[in-house]
N, C-alpha and C positions, 0 to 999 in steps of 0.2 A: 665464664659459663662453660657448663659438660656439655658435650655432645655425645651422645646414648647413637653408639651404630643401628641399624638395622642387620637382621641373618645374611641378605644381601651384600651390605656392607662391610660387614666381617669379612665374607668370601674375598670380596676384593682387594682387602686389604691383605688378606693373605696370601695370593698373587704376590701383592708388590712384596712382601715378606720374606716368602719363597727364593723370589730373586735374589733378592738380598743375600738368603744364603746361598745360592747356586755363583753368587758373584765372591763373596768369600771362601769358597769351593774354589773357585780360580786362582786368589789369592793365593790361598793353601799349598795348592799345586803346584804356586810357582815360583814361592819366596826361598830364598837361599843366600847365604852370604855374600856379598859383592854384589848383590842386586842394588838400586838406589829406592828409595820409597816413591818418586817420583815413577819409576816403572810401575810398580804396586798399582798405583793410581791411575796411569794411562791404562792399564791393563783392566781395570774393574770397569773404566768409563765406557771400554768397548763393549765388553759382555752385557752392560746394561741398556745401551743404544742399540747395539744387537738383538736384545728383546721387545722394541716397541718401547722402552722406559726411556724415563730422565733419569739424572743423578739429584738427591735431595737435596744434596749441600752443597754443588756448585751454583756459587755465587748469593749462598745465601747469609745474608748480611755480611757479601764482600766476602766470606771466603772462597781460596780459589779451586780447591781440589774437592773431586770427585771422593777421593775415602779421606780422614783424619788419624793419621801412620801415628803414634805411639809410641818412641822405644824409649823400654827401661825407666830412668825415672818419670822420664813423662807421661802423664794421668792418661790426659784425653786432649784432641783440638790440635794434635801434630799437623803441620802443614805439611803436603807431602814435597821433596825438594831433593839436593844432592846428598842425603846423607846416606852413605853406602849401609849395610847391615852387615852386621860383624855377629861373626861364632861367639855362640854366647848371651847374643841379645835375648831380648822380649820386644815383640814388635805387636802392641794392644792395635786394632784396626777396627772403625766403626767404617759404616755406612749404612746409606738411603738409598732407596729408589722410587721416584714416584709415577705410576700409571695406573689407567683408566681413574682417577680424579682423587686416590689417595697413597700415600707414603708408608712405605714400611723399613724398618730400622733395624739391626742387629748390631751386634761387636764380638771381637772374639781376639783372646789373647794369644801369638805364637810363640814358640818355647825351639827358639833357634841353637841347637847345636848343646856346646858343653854350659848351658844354664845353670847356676847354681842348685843345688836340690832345695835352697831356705825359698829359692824364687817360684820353683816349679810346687812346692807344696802349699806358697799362697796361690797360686794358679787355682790349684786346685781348691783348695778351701776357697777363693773369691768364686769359681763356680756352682759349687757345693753350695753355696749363700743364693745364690741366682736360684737355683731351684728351691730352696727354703722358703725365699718371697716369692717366687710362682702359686705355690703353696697354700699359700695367703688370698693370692684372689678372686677370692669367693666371691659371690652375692651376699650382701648383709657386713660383712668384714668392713674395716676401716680401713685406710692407706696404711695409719699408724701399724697397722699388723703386720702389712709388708716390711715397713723400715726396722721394726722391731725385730725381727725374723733374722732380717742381715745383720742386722749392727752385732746383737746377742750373741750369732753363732762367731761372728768376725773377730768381735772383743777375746771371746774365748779363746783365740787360737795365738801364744803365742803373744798377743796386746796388740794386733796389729791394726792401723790405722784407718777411719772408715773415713773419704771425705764426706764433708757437709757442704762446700760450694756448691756443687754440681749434683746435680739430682736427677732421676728418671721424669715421664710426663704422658700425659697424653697423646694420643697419634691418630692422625685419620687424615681428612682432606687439607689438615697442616701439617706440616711435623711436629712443633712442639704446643700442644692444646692444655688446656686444664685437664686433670688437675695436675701435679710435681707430685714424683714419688720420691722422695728422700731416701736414702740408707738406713738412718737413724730415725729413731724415733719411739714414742710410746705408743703399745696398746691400747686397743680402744679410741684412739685419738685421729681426727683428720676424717677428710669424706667418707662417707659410708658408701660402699662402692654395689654397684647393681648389673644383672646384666644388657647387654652392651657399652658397657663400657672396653675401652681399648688404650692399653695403657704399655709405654715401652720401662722395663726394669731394666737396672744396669749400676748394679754394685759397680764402685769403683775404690778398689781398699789396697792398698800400702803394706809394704814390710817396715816400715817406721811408721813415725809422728804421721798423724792425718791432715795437719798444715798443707797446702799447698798455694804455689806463685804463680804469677803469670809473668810468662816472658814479653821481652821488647817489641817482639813480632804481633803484639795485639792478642793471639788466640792459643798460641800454647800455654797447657796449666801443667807443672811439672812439682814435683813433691819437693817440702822446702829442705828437707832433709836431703835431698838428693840418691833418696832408697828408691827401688823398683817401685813399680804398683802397676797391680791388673784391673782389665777390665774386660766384663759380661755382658754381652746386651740381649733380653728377647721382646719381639714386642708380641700380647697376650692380650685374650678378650675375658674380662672376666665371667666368669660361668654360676651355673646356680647350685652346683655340688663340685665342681674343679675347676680352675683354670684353664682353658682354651692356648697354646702354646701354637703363634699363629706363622711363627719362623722357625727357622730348625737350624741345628747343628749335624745333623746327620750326614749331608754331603761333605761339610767343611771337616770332620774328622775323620770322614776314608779318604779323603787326600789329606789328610796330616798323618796318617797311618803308612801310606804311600810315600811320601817324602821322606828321604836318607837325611836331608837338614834339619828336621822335625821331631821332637819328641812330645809326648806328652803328658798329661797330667798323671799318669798311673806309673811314671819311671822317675821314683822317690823313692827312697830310701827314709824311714824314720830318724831322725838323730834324738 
């Protein structure tokens, strides 16, 4: 079953939204080579407890960290732990936070040090896609138009990989509600989307094959190819002429602006 927010409802959810980027704002500011991702994590957990919030995904269905760290080939659902971050990486970072009675979700991919440019230009084209499907939801639109949005511009670029496991979803007083927003997909096809509806996107697309595994550990999905892959998350109310964009990137990229370990998506080169 949908759950249709209320004007009220959206607000609060953008709250918890907000945070969300104000806590990857932190992240931002303070990732650097030799860090562990386990810092990452203790460090997001305070900023959100600091606010009056929880974390979304501690301890939900048993995972144990406050953010889901990311690097390089791994898609999504990195557990955070000792593994140091190395010049060079890509360190994909989701998180939640839930207060006053609903969840808000973002992700955001970093571009540590000397990253390849084939890596840093899917950065950017997997963003690029992220706003494409923003794009999309409208009132009256299908989900289909969102997955179509990303798959189409993704496939284009290069033939790079969209996965199909994992998909975006609803969001509000759960984290993950009806309906699933796919990557992929055809036009015209899937719920007919209305406003209030609140829905989190989040391409998650490959410099290879779109295959991906899951590791020993239960919850990492890492690409079967062993290629990079980024990922975007916003989560959006849909609107009755545009998309309501209910988290932001805007803190999270003047501290990535700010950081000497950090570059970003517009430092490519064409090849």
């Amino acid at each position: 079953m949908i759950y249709y927010k209320t004007s009220d409802e959206v607000e609060l959810i953008r709250k918890s939204s907000l945070l969300v980027g104000k806590t990857l704002a932190a992240v931002a500011a303070a990732i650097k080579p030799g860090m562990t991702t386990l810092e990452l994590d203790t460090l997001a957990e305070t900023v959100i407890r600091d606010h009056g919030a929880v974390p979304s995904f501690k301890g939900y269905n048993g995972f144990p960290g406050t953010l889901c760290v990311s690097v390089n080939e791994q898609v999504v659902h990195g557990i955070p732990g000792n593994r140091v971050i190395q010049d060079g990486d890509v360190v994909s970072v989701d998180c939640g936070a839930f207060m006053n009675g609903f969840h808000g979700d973002s992700a955001y991919s970093f571009l540590v040090g000397n990253v390849p440019a084939a890596a840093v230009r899917l950065a950017k084209v997997t963003k690029e896609s992220l706003y494409l499907g923003i794009g999309k939801a409208v009132a009256g639109n299908r989900i289909g138009d969102i997955s179509h949005a990303i798959q189409s511009y993704c496939e284009t670029q290069l033939g790079y990989g969209v996965v199909r496991e994992l998909v975006g979803h609803g969001i509000g007083r759960e984290l993950h509600e009806a309906p699933e927003v796919p990557n992929f997909g055809t036009r015209g096809r899937g719920v007919q989307m209305q406003e209030g509806l609140v829905i989190a996107i989040e391409p998650m697309i490959n410099l290879g094959g779109r295959q991906v595994v899951q590791e020993k550990d239960g919850w990492t999905i890492r690409t079967r190819d062993n290629k990079v892959s980024m990922h975007y998350e916003h989560t959006v109310a849909v609107g009755k002429e545009k998309a309501d964009i209910l988290s932001s990137f805007e803190e999270i990229e003047e501290a990535v602006s700010k950081n000497e370990y950090l570059i970003t998506t517009e430092e490519v080169t064409e090849q």
